[in-house]
N, C-alpha and C positions, 0 to 999 in steps of 0.2 A: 887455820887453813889446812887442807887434807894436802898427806904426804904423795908423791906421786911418782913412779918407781919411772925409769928408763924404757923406752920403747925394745922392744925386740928386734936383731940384725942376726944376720946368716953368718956364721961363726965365732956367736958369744957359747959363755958355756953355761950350760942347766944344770943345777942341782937338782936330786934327788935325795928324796927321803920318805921314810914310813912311820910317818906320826900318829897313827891307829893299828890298824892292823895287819897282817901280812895276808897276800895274795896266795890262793890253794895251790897256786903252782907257780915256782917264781922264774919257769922261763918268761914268764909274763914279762916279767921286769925288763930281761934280757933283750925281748921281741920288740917293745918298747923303746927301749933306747936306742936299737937298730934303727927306728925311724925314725929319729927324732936327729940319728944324724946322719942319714939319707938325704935328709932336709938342709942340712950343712953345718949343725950344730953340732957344736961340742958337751960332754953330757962328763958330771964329777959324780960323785956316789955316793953318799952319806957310810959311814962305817958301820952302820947296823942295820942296813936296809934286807940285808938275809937272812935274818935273828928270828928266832917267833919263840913266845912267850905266852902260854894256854893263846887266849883270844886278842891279845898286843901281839904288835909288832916285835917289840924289845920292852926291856924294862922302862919306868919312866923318866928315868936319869938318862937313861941308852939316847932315848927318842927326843930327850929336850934337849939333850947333848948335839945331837944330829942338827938339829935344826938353828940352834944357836950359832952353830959353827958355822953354817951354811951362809947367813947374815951377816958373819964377823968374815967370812972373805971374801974380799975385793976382786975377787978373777970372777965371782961366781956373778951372771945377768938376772936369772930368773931361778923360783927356786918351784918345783912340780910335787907334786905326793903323790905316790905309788897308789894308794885306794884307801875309800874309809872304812868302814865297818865299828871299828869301837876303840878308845881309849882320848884323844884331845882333851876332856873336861879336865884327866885327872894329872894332866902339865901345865895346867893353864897357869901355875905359881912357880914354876920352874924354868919359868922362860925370859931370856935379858929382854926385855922391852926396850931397854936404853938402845943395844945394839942395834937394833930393829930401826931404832930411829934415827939412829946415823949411818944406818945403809938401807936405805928403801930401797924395794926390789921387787920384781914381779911374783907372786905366791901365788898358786894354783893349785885348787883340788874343791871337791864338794864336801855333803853327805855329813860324816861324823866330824870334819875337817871345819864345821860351820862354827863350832865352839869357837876353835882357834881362831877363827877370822875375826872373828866378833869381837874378841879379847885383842886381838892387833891395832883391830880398828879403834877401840878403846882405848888402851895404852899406849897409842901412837899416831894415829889420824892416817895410817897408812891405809890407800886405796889395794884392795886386794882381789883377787878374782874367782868366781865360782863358776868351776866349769871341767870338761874331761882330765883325768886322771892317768897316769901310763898302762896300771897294767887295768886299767876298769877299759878305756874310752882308744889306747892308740896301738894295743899287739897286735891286731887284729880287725880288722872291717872298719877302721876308723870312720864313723858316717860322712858323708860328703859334707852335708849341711853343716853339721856339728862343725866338723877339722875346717870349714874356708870361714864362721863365721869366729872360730879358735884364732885362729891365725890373725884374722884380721883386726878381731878387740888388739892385740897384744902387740901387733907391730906397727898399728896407724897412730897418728898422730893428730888426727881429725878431734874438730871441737864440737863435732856434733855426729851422734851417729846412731842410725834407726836401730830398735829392736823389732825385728819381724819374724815370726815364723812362718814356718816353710810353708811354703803352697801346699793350698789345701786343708789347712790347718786354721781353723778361725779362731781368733780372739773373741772373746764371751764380757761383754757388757753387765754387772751383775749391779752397779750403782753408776749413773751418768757424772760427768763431771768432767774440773781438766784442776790436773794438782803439778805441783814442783816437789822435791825432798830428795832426802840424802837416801839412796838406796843403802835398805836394812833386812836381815834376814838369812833366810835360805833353808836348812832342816829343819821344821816344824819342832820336833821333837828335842835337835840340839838347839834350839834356841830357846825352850822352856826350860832348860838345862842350868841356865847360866842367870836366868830371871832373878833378882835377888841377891845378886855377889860381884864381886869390886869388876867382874870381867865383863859385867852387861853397859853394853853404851846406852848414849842418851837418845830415844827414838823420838823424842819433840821435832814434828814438821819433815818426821821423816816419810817415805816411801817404803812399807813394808812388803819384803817377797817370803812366799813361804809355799815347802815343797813335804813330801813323805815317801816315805816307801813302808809296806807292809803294817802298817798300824790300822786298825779296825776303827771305824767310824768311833766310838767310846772314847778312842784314845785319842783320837782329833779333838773332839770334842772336851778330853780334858786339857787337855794342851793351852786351847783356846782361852776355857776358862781360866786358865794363869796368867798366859799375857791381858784379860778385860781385868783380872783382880788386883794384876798389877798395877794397872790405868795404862797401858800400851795401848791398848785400842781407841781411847780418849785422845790420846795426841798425836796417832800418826796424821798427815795428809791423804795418805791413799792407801790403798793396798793393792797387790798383784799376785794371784795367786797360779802357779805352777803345777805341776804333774802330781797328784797323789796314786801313784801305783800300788797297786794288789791292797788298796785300802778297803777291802769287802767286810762286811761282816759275813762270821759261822753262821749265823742264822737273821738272814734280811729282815722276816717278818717280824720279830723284836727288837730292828734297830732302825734309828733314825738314818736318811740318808744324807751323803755328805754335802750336798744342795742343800736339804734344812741346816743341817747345823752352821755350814758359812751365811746362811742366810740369818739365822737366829745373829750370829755374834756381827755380824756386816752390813744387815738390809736394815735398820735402824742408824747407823753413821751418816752423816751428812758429809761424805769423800766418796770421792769416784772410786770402784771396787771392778778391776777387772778379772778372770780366768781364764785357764784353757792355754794358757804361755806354754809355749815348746821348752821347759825347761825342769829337770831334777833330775830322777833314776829314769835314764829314758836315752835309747841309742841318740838320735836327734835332738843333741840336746842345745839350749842356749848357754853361752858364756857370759854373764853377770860380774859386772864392776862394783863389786860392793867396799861402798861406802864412798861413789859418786854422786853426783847432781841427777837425777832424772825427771822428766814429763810423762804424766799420763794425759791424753785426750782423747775419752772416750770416745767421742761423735768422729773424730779424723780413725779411732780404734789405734790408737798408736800410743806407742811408748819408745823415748828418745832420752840418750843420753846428751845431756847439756854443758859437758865440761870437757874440755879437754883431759883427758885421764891418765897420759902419758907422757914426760917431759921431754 
């Protein structure tokens, strides 16, 4: 049975930490946290969230240290990441997974942050969230869409709850069908990452999501071929596929485009395969419970969380 962190209430306290990389400018953080207790929250600081180290955050001891301790205290309700960019793969064995599981807890972030989730969810059955960031998603212009439907994964208690995006935004039918599964995924690229080592879950009868930013059709494309060689694509249920931003190729006329190649790896599976979800590196973005129960049903064009996700 999957772990299920506490709902969210106006004056618990957030942790903060930087378990990738740091922000180019760390009033970000600052800006951040202003809002978060504007809101009526109280907000605790991980001890090396203003460290930078070349392209980390902090060293990897720094950063597992950070977030270990964030789990290991009981004042702390949720814990947030500052932003991804690069370093989770290389703590993923540095982290108490025990602790983790005797204090489940809300944990939030996307992006490079997907490793980690993945590895939580795996060494702990903890439901964890993919979705804005402090200093990426709340310094600033927090999107409307984004922050009400933020808010509302993390503090409702509902046992059922639509994903929709925003008006105007249509869902893309790419395989008909209607499927159940453990929602799995999120960075295309950090989830090829971890294919093959004690920190990849078990994706049988799961619901795969998968999102990129800046990778060129080729590298989609090898991506993919890891998780088919793995046999990932053999035993999910479904798939849902998310935002691939600035994934152009240097030169189109020599490359496939990203329509054939999910269609190459997708349009042969016998599971509903949806696209076009309001959800990765993208102002408007969706917040994802990963490692819940989800529904796809094409013909309704919907996708609905089926579990209550919050105790």
């Amino acid at each position: 049975m999957n772990l299920k962190p506490q709902a969210l209430k106006k004056g618990d306290v957030i942790g903060i930490i930087s378990p990738a990389s740091s922000p180019d400018d760390f009033s970000r953080i600052e800006k951040g946290i202003s809002y978060l207790e504007s809101l009526g929250y109280k907000v605790k600081l991980g001890k090396h969230i203003y460290k930078r180290f070349g392209y980390l955050s902090a060293t990897d001891d720094e950063r597992a240290e950070d977030l270990n301790k964030m789990f290991a205290d009981r004042e702390i309700r949720a814990i947030f990441c500052v932003r991804g960019g690069y370093g989770t793969p290389r703590i993923l064995d540095k982290i108490d997974y025990n602790i983790i599981k005797r204090n489940p807890k809300i944990f939030v972030g996307y992006s490079d942050i997907t490793a980690l989730q993945l590895a939580i969810f795996k060494k702990t059955g903890l439901i964890t969230f993919s979705g804005p960031m402090l200093a990426v998603d709340m310094y600033s212009d927090f999107d409307p869409y984004a922050e009400e439907f933020f808010w509302k994964i993390l503090t409702a208690k509902s046992k059922k709850i639509e994903i929709k995006n925003p008006d105007g935004v249509e869902l893309i039918v790419l395989r008909h069908g209607v499927a159940t599964g453990t929602l799995l995924g999120g960075n295309l690229s950090l989830l090829a990452s971890i294919i093959g080592t004690r920190f990849q879950p078990n994706f049988k009868d799961s619901i795969l999501v998968i999102e990129d930013i800046g990778e060129e059709p080729y590298r989609i494309d090898r991506y993919l071929s890891q998780l088919k060689n793995a046999g990932i694509l053999n035993r999910i249920n479904g798939c849902i596929i998310g935002q691939f931003t600035d994934c152009v190729a240097k030169e189109p006329e020599k490359s496939l485009t990203l329509e054939q190649i999910f269609n190459d790896y997708f349009g042969s599976l016998k599971i509903p395969v949806v696209s076009n979800l309001s959800y990765g590196h993208i102002p408007r973005k969706i917040t994802l419970p990963i490692g819940a129960n989800v529904k796809i049903d094409t013909k309704r064009k919907s996708i609905t969380i089926i579990e209550k996700i919050l105790s």
